[in-house]
C-alpha positions in Angstrom: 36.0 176.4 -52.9 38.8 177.2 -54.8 38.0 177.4 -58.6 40.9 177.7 -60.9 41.0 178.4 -64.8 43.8 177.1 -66.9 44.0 178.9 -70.2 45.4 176.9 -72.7 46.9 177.4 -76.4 44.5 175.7 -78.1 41.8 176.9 -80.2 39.9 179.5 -78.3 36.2 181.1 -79.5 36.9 184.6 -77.6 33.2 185.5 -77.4 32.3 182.3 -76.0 35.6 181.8 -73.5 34.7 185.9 -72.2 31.1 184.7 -71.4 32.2 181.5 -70.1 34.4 183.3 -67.5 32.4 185.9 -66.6 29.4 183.6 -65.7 31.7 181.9 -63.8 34.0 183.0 -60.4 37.2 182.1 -60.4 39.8 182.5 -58.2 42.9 182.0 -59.9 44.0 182.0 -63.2 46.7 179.9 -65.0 47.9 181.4 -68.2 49.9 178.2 -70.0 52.3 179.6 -72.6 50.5 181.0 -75.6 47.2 180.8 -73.6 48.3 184.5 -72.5 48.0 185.6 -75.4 43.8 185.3 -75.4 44.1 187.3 -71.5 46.3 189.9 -72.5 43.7 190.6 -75.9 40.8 191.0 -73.6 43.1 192.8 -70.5 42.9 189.9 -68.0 45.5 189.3 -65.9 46.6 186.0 -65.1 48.0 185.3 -61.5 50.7 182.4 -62.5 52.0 182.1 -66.5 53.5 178.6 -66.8 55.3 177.2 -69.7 58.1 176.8 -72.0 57.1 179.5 -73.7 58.1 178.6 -77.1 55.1 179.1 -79.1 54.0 183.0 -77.6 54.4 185.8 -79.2 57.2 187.9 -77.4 55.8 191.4 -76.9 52.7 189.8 -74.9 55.7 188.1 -72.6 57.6 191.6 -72.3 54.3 193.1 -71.5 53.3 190.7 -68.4 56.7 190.8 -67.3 56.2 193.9 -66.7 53.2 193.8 -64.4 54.1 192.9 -61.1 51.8 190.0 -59.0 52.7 187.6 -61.7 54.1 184.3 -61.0 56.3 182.8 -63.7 57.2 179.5 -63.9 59.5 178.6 -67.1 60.9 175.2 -68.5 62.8 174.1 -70.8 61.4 172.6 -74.4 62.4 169.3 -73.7 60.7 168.3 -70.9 58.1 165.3 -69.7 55.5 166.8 -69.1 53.3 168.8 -71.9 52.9 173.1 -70.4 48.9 171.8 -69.4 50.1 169.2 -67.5 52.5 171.0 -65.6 49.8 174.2 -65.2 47.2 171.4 -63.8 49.7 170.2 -61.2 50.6 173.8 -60.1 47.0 174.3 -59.6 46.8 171.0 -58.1 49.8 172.2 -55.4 48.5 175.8 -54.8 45.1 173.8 -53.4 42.7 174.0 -56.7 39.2 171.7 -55.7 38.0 172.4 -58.9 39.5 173.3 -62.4 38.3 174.0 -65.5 40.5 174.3 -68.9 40.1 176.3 -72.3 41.9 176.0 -75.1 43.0 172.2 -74.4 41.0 171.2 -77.6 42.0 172.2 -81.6 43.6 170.7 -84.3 46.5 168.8 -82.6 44.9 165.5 -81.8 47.8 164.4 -80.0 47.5 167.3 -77.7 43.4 166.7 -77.2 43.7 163.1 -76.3 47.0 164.2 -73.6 44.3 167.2 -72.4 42.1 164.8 -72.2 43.7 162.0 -69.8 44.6 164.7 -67.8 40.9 164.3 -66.2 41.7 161.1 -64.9 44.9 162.3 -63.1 42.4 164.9 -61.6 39.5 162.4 -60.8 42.1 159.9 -59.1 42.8 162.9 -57.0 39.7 164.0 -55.8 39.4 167.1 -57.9 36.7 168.1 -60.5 38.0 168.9 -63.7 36.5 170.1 -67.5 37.7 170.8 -71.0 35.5 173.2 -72.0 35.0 174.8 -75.6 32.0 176.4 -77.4 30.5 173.1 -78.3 31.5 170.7 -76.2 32.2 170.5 -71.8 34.0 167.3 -70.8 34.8 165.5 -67.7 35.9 161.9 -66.3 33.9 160.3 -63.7 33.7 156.9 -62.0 31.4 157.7 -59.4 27.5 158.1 -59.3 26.6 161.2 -61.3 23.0 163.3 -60.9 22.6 165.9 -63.9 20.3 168.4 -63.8 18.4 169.1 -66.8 18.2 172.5 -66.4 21.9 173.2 -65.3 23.4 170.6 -68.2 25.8 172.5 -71.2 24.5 171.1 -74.1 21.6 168.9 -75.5 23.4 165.8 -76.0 25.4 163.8 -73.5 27.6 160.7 -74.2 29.3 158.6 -72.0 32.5 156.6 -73.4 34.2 154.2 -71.7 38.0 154.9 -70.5 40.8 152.2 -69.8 38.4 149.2 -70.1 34.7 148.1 -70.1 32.6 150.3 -67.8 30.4 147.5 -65.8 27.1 147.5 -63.8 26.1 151.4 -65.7 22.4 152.5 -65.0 21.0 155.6 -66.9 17.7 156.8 -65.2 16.0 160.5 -66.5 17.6 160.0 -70.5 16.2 159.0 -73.7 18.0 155.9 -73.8 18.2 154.3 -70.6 20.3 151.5 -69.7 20.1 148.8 -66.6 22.9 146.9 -65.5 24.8 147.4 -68.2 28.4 146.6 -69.6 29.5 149.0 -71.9 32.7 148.0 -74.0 35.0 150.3 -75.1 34.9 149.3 -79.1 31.1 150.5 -79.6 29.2 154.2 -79.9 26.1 153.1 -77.9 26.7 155.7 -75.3 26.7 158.3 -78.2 24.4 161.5 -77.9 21.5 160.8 -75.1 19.3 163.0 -73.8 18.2 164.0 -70.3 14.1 163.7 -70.4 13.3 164.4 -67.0 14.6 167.4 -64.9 17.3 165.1 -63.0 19.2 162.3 -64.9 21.8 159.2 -63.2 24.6 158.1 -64.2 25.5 154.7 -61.9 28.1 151.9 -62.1 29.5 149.5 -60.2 33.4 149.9 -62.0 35.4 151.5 -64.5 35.7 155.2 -66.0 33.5 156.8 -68.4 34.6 160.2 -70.2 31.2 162.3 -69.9 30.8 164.7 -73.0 28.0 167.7 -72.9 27.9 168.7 -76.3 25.7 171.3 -78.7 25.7 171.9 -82.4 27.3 174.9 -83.5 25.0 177.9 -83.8 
């Protein structure tokens, strides 16, 4: 499988994002403008740099420009589509199954709710995909889901509904269970559950729920 991180400019925990990708194996890694900036502190190299390159600092650029193996791709400011988006569909074109992102979540709302939707363009094409941070791993599914208690990210998990009420949703193995249910997309009931047994379900029958792993800051 071909396992690609996407290293964002966002808000990056170093400690954590070092662990993260050491506990992981990845075979290719997007650096998406000031995203670099987080490899290059820690020595990593990234094998494609994608990005407008507006917002990183320009001795980090000088340096990777000068280390040869690096794919560049640069565009202009005024563009479509946000440097994440356009990293995720490189990835996407050079044959990525699954993805996962850092650095897509910070301050910039805006930004975190693009990041975000950017897992249903993955999920519509087959691909797994996750915005992960310190506190928080999050995905788009609108298939059947089994969880692992032992393998989950965090204690709590909420389900939210995307684009529309999510219809026919089962929870077996959590604290809260649900049968049949709709789940509307103005309400919190699908706010921090917990997985009770050692395998939890996710089921519906239609629509898209944004699945959120989440832990309280140490």
């Amino acid at each position: 499988m071909k396992k690609v991180l996407l290293v964002s400019g966002g808000e990056i925990e170093d400690a954590f994002a070092l662990q993260y990708i050491k506990a992981q194996s990845f075979s290719h890694v997007i650096a998406i403008d000031s995203g670099m900036e987080f490899l290059y502190r820690h020595g990593l190299k990234p094998d494609v740099i994608v990005g407008d390159f507006d917002s990183a600092e320009a001795s980090v650029l000088e340096k990777y420009r000068q280390m040869p193996g690096i794919e560049w791709r640069k565009f202009q400011p005024q563009k479509d589509d946000t440097d994440t988006e356009i990293a995720v569909l490189t990835a996407l074109e050079q044959g990525a199954e699954e993805l996962h992102i850092l650095g897509a979540l910070g301050s910039r709302i805006d930004h975190s709710l693009a990041n975000i939707r950017l897992l249903g363009f993955c999920m519509e094409k087959g691909v797994d995909a996750y915005l992960v941070d310190a506190q928080n791993r999050i995905r788009m599914m609108n298939q059947p889901l089994e969880m692992e208690k032992d393998n989950q990210y965090g204690k709590y998990i909420s389900l939210i509904p995307f684009m529309g009420d999510v219809e026919g949703l089962t929870l077996r193995g959590f604290a809260y269970p649900l049968t049949d249910y709709t789940m509307g997309g103005y309400n919190s009931i699908g706010i921090s559950n917990e997985i009770t047994e050692k395998k939890a379900t996710i089921t519906m029958e239609k629509g898209t729920l944004l699945l959120i792993e989440s832990r309280d800051e140490e």
